[in-house]
SEPAMAR-421644 format. One record per residue (C-alpha): residue in three letters; x, y, z. Coordinates in nm, 3 decimals. Example, Ala and Ser with C-alpha at 12.3 -4.5 7.8 and 13.67 -1.06 7.14 Angstrom:
% SEPAMAR-421644
  res       xx       yy       zz
  ALA    1.230   -0.450    0.780
  SER    1.367   -0.106    0.714
% end
This chain:
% SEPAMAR-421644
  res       xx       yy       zz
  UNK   -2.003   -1.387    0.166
  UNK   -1.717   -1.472    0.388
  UNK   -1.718   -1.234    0.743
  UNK   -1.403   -1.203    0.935
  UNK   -1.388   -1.030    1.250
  UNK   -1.032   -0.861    1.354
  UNK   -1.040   -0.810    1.754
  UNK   -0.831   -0.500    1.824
  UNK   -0.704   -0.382    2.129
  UNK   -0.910   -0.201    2.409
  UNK   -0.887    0.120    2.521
  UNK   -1.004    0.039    2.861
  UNK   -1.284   -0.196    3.075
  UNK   -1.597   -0.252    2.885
  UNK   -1.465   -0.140    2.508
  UNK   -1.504   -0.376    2.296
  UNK   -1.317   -0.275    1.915
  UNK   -1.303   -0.453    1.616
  UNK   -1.286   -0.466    1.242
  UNK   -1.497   -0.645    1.011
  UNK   -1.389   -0.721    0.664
  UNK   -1.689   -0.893    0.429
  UNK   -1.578   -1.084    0.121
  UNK   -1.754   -1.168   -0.166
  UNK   -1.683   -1.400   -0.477
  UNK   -1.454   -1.720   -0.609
  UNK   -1.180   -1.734   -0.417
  UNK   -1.010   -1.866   -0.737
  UNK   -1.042   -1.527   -0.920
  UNK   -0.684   -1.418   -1.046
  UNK   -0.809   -1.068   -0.954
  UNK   -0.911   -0.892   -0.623
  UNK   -1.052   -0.565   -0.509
  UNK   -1.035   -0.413   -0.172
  UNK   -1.278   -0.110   -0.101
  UNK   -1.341    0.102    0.215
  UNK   -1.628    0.330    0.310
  UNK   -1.451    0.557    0.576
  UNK   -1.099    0.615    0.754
  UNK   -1.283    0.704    1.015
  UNK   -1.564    0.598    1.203
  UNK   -1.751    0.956    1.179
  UNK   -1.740    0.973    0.832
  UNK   -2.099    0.862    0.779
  UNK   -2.176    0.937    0.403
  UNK   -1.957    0.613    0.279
  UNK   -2.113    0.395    0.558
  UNK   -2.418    0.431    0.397
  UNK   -2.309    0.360    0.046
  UNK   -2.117    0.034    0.177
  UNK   -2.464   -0.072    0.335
  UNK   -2.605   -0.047   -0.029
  UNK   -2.300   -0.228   -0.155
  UNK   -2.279   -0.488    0.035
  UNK   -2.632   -0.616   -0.017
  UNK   -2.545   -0.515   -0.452
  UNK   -2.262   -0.794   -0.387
  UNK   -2.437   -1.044   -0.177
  UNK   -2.697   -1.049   -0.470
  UNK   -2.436   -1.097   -0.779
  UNK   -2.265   -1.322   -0.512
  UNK   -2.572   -1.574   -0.503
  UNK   -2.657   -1.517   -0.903
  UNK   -2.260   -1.643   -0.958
  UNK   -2.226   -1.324   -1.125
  UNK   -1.897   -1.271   -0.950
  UNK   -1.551   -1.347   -1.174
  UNK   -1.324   -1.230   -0.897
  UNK   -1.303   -1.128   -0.519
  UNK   -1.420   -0.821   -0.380
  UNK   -1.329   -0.737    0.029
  UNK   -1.549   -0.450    0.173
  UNK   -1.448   -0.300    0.497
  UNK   -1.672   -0.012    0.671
  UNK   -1.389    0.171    0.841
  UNK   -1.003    0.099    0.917
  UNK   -0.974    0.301    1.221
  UNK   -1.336    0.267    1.504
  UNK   -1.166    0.513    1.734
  UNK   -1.154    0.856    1.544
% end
């Protein structure tokens, strides 16, 4: 699993924001899939699923059972 951290802009002293993308699998696969729990950071139900996902992919990741990449992101915008 590859982790990259996307610093966003702060909304005033002491916020900290920020994105995290995980990805998982060859980075030679021809194909790639990009999937998001939540728009919003208060949508809890697809957090929760993307918790059980992620450690589903880190598994299949470290069996080699991965053909292609897959990026999982929890949320796209932390503020709403």
């Amino acid at each position: 699993m590859k982790t990259r951290h996307v610093t966003l802009q702060s909304t005033g002293p002491g916020a900290d924001l920020g994105l995290c993308h995980h990805t998982f699998g060859p980075p030679s696969g021809r194909k790639a899939l990009y999937i998001q729990a939540a728009l919003h950071a208060g949508e809890v139900p697809g957090l929760l699923v993307i918790q059980h996902l992620i450690s589903a992919l880190t598994r299949a990741e470290q069996d080699g059972e991965l053909l292609h990449q897959v990026t999982v992101s929890r949320w796209a915008n932390p503020l709403a």
